[in-house]
C-alpha positions in Angstrom: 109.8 105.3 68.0 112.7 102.8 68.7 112.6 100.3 70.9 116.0 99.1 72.6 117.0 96.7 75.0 120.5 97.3 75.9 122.5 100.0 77.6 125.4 100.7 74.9 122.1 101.1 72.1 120.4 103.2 74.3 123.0 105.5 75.2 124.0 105.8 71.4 120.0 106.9 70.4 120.2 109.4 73.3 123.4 110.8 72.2 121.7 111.3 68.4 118.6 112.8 70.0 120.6 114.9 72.2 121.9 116.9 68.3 118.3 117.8 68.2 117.8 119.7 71.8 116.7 118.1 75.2 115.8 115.2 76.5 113.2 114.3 79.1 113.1 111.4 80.8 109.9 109.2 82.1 110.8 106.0 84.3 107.6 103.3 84.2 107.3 99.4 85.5 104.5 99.4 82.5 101.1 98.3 82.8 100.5 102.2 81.6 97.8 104.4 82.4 96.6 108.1 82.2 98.5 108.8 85.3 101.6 107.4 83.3 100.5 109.1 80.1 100.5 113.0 82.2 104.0 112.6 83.1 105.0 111.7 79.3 102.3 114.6 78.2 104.7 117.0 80.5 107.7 115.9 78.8 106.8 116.1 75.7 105.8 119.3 76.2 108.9 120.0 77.9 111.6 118.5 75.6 113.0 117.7 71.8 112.6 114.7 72.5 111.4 112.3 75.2 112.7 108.5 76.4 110.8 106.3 78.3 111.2 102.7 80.2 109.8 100.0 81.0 111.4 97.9 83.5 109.6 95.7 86.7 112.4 96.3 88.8 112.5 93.5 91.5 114.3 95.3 94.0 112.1 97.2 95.4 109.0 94.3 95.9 109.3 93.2 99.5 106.3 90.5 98.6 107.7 87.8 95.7 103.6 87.5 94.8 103.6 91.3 93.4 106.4 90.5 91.5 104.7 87.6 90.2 101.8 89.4 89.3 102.7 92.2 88.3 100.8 93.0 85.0 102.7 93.2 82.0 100.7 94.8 78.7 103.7 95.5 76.7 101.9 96.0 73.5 99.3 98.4 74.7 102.2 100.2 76.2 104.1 100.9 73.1 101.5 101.8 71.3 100.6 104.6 74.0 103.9 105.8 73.9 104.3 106.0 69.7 100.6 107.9 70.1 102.3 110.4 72.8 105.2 111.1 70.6 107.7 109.6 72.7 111.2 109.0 70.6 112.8 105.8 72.4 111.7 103.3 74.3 114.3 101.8 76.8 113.1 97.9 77.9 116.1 96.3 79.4 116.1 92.8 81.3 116.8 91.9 84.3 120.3 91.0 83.5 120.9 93.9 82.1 120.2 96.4 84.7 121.8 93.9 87.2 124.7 91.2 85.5 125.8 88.9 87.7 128.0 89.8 90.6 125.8 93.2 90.6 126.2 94.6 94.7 126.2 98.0 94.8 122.6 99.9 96.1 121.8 103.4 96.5 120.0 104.7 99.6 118.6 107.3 101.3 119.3 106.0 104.8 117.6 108.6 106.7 114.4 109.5 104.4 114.3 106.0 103.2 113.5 104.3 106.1 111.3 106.9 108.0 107.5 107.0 107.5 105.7 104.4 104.6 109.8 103.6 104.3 108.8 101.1 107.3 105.5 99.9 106.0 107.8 98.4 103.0 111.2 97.9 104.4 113.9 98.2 101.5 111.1 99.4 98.7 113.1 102.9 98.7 116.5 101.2 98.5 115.1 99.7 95.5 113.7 102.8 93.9 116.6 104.9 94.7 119.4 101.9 92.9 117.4 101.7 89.5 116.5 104.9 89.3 119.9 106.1 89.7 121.0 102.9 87.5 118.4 104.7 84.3 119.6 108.9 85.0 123.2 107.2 84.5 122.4 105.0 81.8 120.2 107.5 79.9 121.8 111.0 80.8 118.4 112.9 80.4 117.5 116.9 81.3 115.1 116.6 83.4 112.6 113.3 84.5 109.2 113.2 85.3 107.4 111.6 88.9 104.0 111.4 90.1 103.3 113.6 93.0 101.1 110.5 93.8 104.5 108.7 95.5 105.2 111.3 97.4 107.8 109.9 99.7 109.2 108.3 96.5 109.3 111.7 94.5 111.3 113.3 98.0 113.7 110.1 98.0 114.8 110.4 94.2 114.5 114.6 94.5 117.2 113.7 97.8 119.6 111.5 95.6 119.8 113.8 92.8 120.7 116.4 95.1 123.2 114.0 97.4 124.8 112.3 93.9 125.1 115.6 92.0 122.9 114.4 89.3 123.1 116.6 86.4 118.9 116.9 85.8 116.2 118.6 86.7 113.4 116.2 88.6 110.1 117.6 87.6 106.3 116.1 89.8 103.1 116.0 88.0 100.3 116.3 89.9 98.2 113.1 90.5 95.5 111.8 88.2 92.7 110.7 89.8 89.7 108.5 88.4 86.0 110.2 88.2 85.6 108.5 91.6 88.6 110.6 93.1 90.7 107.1 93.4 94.5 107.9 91.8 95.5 105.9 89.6 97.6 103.1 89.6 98.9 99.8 88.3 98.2 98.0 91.5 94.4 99.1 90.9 93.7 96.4 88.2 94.3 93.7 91.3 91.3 94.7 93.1 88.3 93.1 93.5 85.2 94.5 92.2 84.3 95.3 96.0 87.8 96.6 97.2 87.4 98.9 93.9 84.4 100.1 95.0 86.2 100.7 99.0 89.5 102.2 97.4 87.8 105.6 97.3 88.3 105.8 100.6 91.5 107.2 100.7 90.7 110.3 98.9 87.8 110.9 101.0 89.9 110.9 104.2 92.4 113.4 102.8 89.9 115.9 101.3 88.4 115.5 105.4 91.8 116.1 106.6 92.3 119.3 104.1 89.1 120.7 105.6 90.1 120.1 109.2 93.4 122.0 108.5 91.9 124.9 106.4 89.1 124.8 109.6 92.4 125.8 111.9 92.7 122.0 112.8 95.7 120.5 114.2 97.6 117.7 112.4 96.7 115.4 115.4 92.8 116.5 114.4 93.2 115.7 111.1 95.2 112.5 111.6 91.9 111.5 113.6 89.8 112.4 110.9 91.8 110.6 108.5 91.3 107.3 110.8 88.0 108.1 111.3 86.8 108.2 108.0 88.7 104.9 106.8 87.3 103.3 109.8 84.0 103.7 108.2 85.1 100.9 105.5 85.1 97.8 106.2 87.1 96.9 102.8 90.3 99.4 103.9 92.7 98.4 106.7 94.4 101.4 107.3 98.6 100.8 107.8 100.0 104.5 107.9 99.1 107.9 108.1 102.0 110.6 108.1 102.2 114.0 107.9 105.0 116.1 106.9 106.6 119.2 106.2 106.2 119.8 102.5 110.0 121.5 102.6 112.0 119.3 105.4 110.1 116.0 104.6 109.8 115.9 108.6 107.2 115.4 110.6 105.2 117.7 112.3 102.7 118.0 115.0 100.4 121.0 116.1 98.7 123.5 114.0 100.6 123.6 110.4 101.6 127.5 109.9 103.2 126.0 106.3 102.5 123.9 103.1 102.5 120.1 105.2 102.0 116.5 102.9 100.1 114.0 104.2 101.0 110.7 103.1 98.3 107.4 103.8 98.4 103.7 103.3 95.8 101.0 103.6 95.6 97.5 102.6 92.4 96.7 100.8 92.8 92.5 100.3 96.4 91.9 99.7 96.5 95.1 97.9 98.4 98.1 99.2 97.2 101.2 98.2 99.0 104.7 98.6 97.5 108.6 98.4 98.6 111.8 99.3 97.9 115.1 99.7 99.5 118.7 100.0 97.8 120.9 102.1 98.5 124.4 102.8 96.8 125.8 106.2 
């Protein structure tokens, strides 16, 4: 497995491991877990050969202090990806994926700023700029999302579509801990008692899948979302929306189609995301 730092090197190893078939793509911030490690599985499984990054991208932190804190295990990281059977790793720097003078941003204006877009005002801009900055740099197949960021997974699924992106964008269902938490990065920044709280989330969307499959209305299950995160005092609940799983638009009344429902909640200074597809 090679480890590269700079576009021109990059773009030469893909090109070599292009001679041997297809390439799958998995874009990562680091700090790697099994949720991290399914997507590379997929693509592995998928492709001749798979690429993966590791880049914090500070566009898209609206807080400095995440930024900051972001953990970096760099070591552990590689060594999961050489064990996956991933080909080439691409770790750029800041600099790199933004030189000086660097203006240009890519956005989903509509989608982007709708729904947890306004809980974290210009986090989808940021998405949407370095993940189109990687599909150009790298010229993958096909790339590989967690279903976990939903509105994230609709944003870069709209760009590819809107840019004429030459790959296929592939979600992988969410990994979840034996406590039904999903996983993520941000979860190592919890206390020992906001761990224990953070199941919350997946409890109120398994009560909101069985007021829908009980002929609920989204309004019903919306309210049984809130009222089951109420019960924690640990969760502060920011956003709970629920869409159409095709249009990404909202919805109200009783569902008659597959619907996603998207939640939010701060536990600390943490915020923690979850979703859910949910077919009536």
């Amino acid at each position: 497995m090679k480890v590269i730092r700079t576009i021109p090197e990059i773009r030469e190893q893909v090109a070599a491991l292009r001679r041997n078939g297809s390439v799958g793509l998995v874009t990562t911030m680091g700090a790697l877990h099994r949720g991290h490690m399914a997507l590379v599985e997929a693509a592995v499984a998928g492709h001749e050969s798979v690429v993966a990054t590791i880049f914090v991208n500070p566009t898209q932190f609206g807080n400095p202090s995440d930024l900051e804190t972001y953990p970096k295990t760099e070591d552990a990281d590689l060594a999961l990806l050489r064990d996956a059977g991933v080909s080439a790793v691409f770790m750029p720097s800041a600099t790199e994926m933004y030189p000086e003078g660097d203006e240009t941003i890519v956005e989903t204006t509509d989608l982007a700023n709708r729904l947890h877009g306004k809980v974290r005002p210009g986090h989808f801009r940021g998405v949407a700029t370095v993940v189109a900055k990687l599909f150009n740099i790298i010229g993958a197949d096909a790339a590989y999302f967690g279903q976990k960021d939903y509105q994230q997974l609709a944003v870069i699924r709209r760009m590819v579509r809107d840019l004429h992106f030459p790959l296929e964008i592939i979600g992988v269902e969410t990994v979840r801990d034996s406590d039904g938490l999903a996983l993520s990065s941000r979860n190592v920044r919890l206390s020992d008692a906001e761990r224990s709280a953070a199941p919350i989330l997946n409890r109120a969307l398994m009560q909101a899948e069985a007021t829908i499959g009980a002929g609920g209305t989204v309004e019903e299950a919306v309210a049984s979302i809130r009222a089951v995160i109420g019960t924690e005092a640990f969760a502060d609940l920011q956003a709970v929306d629920v869409v159409d799983a095709l249009t990404f638009r909202p919805i109200n009344g009783k569902p008659d189609a597959k619907i996603g429902v998207m939640i939010s909640a701060l536990f600390g200074e943490v915020l923690l995301i979850d979703q859910r597809e949910i077919t009536p």
